[in-house]
N, C-alpha and C positions, 0 to 999 in steps of 0.2 A: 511491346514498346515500339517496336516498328512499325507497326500501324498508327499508334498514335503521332509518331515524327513524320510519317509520312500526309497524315492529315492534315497536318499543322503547318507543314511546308507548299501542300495544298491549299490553303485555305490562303493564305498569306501571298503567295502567289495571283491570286484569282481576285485578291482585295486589292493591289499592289497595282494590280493591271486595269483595272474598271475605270472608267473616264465618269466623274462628275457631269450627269447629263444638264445640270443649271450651267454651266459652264460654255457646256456647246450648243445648247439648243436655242436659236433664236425669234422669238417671240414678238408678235406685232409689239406691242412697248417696245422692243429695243431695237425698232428701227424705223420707228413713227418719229415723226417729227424732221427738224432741223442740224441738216449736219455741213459742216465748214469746213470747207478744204484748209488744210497746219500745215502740210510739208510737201514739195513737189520736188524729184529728184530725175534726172535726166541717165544715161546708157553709159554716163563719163565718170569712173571713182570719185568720189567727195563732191558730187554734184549737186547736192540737197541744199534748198534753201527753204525758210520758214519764216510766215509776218509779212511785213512790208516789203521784204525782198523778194517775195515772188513774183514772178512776171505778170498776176493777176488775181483777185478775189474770187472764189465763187463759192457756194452753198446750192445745196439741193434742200426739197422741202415735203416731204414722204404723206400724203394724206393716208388717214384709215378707209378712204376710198379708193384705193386701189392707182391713185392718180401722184403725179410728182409735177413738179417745178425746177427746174435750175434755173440759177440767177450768178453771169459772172460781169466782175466788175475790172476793165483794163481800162486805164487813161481817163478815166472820167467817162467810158461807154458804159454802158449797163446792156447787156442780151440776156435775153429771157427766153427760156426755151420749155416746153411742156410733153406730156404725153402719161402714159399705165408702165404700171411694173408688177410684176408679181414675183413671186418670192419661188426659187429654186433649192430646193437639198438634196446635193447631189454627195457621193463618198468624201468629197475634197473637201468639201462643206457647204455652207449656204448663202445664197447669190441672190443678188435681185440684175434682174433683167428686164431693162428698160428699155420701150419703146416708144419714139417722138412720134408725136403726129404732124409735125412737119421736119423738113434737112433744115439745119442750123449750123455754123461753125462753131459752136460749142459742143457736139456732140463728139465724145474721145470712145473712138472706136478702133475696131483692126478692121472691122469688113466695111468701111466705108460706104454701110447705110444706117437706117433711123436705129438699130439697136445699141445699148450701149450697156454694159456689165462689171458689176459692183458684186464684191464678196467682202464678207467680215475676216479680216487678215487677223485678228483678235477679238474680242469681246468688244470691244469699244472703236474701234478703229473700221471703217470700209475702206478698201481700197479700189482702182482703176483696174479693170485688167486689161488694158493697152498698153499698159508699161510690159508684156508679153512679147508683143510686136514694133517694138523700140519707141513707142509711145513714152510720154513724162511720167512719171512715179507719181499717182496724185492719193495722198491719205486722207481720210474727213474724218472727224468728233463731232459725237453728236451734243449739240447747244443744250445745256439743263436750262429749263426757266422754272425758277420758284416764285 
């Protein structure tokens, strides 16, 4: 009888603990396409703003060619900025790391050249990793078109 509760305490454990690999694993679909900066949040408590309060529009635009677009929109300017990304899965999880092929001031980095780096903070969510190095909070969802 104690082999069998120990089994079962075993088993329930080992079930209890496994991570749904649909969950975390990110797959070209789910991060093709069009995603839109929702929320930007600054170093200061309750600093978040979202929609027309933020200090600027922008969107990235992910091809299955290996290439991106960002496009941000302040004051009625529009900058457009381009270059390749590829996709990192590292323990913390998985990153795309962009590189411009030219300097833009749209580019939210820590090391103040053309790379720029996005990780899924959730399933649905990319986020900035400059908000690391006291960069703005910047979150995107990705646009469904049907």
């Amino acid at each position: 009888m104690k082999q069998f509760i120990i089994a079962v305490t075993l088993f329930f454990f080992f079930t209890s603990c496994s991570k749904d690999n649909d969950e975390n694993t990110n797959t070209a679909d789910s991060y093709l396409g069009k995603w839109t900066l929702i929320k930007m949040s600054g170093t200061v408590f309750n600093s978040e703003t979202t929609g027309n309060a933020m200090e600027y529009q922008e969107f990235y635009v992910f091809s299955d060619n290996g290439t991106f677009t960002k496009i941000r929109n302040r004051n009625t300017v529009q900058t457009t900025a381009a270059g390749t990304y590829i996709v990192k899965n590292i323990q913390e999880g998985t990153y795309l790391e962009l590189t411009y092929s030219a300097s833009s001031e749209i580019i939210g980095s820590c090391y103040g050249n053309l790379k720029e780096e996005l990780h899924f903070s959730d399933k649905n969510t990319l986020s900035s990793t400059w908000r690391i190095c006291d960069g703005p909070g910047l979150d995107y969802q990705k646009i469904i078109i049907y």
